[in-house]
C-alpha positions as a Markdown table, in Angstrom:
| # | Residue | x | y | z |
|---|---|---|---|---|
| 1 | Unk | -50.4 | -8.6 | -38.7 |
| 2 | Unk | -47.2 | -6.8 | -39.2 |
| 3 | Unk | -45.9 | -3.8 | -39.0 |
| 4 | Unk | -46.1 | -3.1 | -42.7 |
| 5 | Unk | -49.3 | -4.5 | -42.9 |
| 6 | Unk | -51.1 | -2.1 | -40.2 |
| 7 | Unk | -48.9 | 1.3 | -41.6 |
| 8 | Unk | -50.4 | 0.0 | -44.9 |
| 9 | Unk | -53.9 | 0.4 | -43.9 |
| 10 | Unk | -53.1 | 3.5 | -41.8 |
| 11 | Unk | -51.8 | 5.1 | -45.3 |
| 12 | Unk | -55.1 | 4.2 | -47.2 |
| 13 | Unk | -56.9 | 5.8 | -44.1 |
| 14 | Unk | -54.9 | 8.6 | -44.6 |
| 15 | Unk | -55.6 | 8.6 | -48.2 |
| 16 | Unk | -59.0 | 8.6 | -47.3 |
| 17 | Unk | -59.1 | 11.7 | -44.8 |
| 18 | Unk | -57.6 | 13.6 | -47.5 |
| 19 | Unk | -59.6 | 12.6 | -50.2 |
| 20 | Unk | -62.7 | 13.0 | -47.6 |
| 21 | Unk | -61.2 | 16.8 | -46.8 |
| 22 | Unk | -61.3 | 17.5 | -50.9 |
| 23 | Unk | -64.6 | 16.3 | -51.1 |
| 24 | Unk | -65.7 | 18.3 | -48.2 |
| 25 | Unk | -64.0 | 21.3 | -49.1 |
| 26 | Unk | -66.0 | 21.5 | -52.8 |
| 27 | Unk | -69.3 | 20.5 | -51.2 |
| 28 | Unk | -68.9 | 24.3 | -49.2 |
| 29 | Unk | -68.3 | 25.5 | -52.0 |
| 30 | Unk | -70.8 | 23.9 | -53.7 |
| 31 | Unk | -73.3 | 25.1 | -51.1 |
| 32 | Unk | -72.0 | 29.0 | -51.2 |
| 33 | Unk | -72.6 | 28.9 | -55.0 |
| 34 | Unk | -75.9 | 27.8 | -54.5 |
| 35 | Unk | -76.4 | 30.7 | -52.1 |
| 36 | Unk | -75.1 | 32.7 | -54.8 |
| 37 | Unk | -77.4 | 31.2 | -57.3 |
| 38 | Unk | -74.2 | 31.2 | -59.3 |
| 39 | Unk | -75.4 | 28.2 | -61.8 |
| 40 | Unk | -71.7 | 27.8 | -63.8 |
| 41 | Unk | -69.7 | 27.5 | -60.7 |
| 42 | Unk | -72.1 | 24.9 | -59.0 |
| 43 | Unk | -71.7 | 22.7 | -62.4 |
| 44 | Unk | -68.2 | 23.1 | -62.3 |
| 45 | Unk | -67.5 | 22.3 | -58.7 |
| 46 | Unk | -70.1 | 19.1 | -59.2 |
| 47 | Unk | -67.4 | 18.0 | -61.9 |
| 48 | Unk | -64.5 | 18.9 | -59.4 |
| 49 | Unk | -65.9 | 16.7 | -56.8 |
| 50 | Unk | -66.1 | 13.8 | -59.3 |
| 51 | Unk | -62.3 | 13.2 | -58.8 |
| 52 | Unk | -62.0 | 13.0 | -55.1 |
| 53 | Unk | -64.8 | 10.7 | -55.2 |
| 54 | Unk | -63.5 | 8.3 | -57.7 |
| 55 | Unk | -60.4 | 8.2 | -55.8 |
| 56 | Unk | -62.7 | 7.2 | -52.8 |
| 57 | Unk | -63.4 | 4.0 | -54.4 |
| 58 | Unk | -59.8 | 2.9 | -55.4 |
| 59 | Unk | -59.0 | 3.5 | -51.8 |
| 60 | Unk | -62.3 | 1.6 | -50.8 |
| 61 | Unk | -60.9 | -1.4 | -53.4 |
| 62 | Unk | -57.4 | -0.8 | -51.7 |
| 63 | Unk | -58.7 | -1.8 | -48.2 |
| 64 | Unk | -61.0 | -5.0 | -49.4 |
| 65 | Unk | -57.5 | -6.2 | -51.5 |
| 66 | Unk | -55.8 | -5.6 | -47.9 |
| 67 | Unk | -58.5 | -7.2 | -45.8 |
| 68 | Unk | -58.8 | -10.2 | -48.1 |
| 69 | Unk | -55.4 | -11.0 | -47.4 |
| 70 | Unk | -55.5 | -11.3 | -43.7 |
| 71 | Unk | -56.2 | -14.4 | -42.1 |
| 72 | Unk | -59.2 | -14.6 | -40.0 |
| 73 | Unk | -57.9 | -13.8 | -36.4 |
| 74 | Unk | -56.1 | -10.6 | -38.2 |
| 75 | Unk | -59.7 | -9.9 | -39.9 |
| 76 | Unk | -61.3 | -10.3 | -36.4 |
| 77 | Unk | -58.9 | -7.9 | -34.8 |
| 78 | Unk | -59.3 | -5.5 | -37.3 |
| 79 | Unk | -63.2 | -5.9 | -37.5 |
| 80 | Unk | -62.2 | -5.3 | -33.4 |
| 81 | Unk | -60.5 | -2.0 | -33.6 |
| 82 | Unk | -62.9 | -0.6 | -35.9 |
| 83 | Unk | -65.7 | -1.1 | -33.3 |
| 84 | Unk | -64.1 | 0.5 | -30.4 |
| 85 | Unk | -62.0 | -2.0 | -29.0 |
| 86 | Unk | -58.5 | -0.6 | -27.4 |
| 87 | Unk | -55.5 | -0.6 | -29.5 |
| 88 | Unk | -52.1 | -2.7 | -28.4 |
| 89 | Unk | -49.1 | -1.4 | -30.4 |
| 90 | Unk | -48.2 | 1.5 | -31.9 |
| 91 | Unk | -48.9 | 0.5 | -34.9 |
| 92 | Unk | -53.0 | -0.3 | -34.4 |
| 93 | Unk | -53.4 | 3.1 | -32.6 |
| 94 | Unk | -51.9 | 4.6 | -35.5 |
| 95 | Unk | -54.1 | 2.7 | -37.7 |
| 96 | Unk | -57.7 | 2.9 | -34.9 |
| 97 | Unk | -56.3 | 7.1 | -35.1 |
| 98 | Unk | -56.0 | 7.7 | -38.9 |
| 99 | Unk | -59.3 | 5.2 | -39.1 |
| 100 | Unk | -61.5 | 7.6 | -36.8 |
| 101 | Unk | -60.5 | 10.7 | -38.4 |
| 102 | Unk | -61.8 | 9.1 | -41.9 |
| 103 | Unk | -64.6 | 8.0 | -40.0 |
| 104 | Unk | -65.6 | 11.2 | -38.4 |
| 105 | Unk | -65.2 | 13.1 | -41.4 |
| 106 | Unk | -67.1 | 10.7 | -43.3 |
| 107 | Unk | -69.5 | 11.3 | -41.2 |
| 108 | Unk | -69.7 | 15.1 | -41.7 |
| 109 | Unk | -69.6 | 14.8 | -45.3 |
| 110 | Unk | -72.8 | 12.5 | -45.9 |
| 111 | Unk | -74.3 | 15.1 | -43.7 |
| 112 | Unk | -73.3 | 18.3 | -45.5 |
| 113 | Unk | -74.3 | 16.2 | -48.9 |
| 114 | Unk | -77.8 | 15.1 | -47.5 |
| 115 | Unk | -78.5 | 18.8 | -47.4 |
| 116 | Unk | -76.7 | 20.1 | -50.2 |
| 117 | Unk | -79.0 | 17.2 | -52.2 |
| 118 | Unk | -82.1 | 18.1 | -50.6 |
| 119 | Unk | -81.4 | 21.9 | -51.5 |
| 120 | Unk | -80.9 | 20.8 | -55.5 |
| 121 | Unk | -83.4 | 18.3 | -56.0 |
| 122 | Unk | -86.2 | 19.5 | -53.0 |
| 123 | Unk | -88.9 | 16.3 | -53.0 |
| 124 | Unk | -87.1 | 14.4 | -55.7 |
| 125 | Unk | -83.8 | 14.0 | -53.0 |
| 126 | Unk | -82.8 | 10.2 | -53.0 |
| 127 | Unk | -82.7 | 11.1 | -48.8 |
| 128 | Unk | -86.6 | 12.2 | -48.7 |
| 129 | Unk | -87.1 | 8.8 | -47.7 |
| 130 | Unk | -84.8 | 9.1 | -44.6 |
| 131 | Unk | -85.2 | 10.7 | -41.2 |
């Protein structure tokens, strides 16, 4: 891959972080209006997070348009880096860091939402069925 190419995917991983950051930032706040039992700032802040969420997507789209243009040995070494294998050049450790902050944030916010759903919706929670 090139340069470009990797500082490409490092930019839609940092995209991703900060949309990840918004996301998690409202889902606090989410959870603090729901201590609150404040009901018009919980709706509101479930439309904020909307936004960062969509953008989530046209990053996700973003990365799939990038993969599907590497050839396979590029796809494999990617598909490599994202499974722990050691970077090379400056340019995939940029990419393998900016890829496991998304990842570790990620991460955090599926947790914080698997609560903050179970805390709206009690036994109807689309995790009940998980462990």
């Amino acid at each position: 891959m090139t340069k470009s190419d990797w500082m490409d995917l490092a930019v839609l991983e940092r995209r991703k972080y900060n949309l990840l950051s918004e996301t998690i930032d409202l889902s606090r706040q989410i959870g603090e209006a729901m201590d609150r039992g404040d009901d018009v700032s919980l709706r509101m802040l479930l439309s904020m997070r909307q936004e960062p969420i969509l953008g989530l997507g046209e990053v996700k789209n973003a990365v799939r348009s990038k993969r599907e243009a590497l050839s396979p040995q590029e796809l494999e070494r990617l598909s490599d880096l994202e499974s722990g294998a050691q970077p090379q050049e400056g340019e995939e450790r940029t990419y393998c860091d900016e890829f496991g902050r998304a990842r570790r944030l990620l991460e955090q916010v599926l947790e914080l939402d698997r609560k903050l759903n179970r805390r709206l919706t009690g036994k109807d929670s689309c995790y009940t069925a998980e462990k």
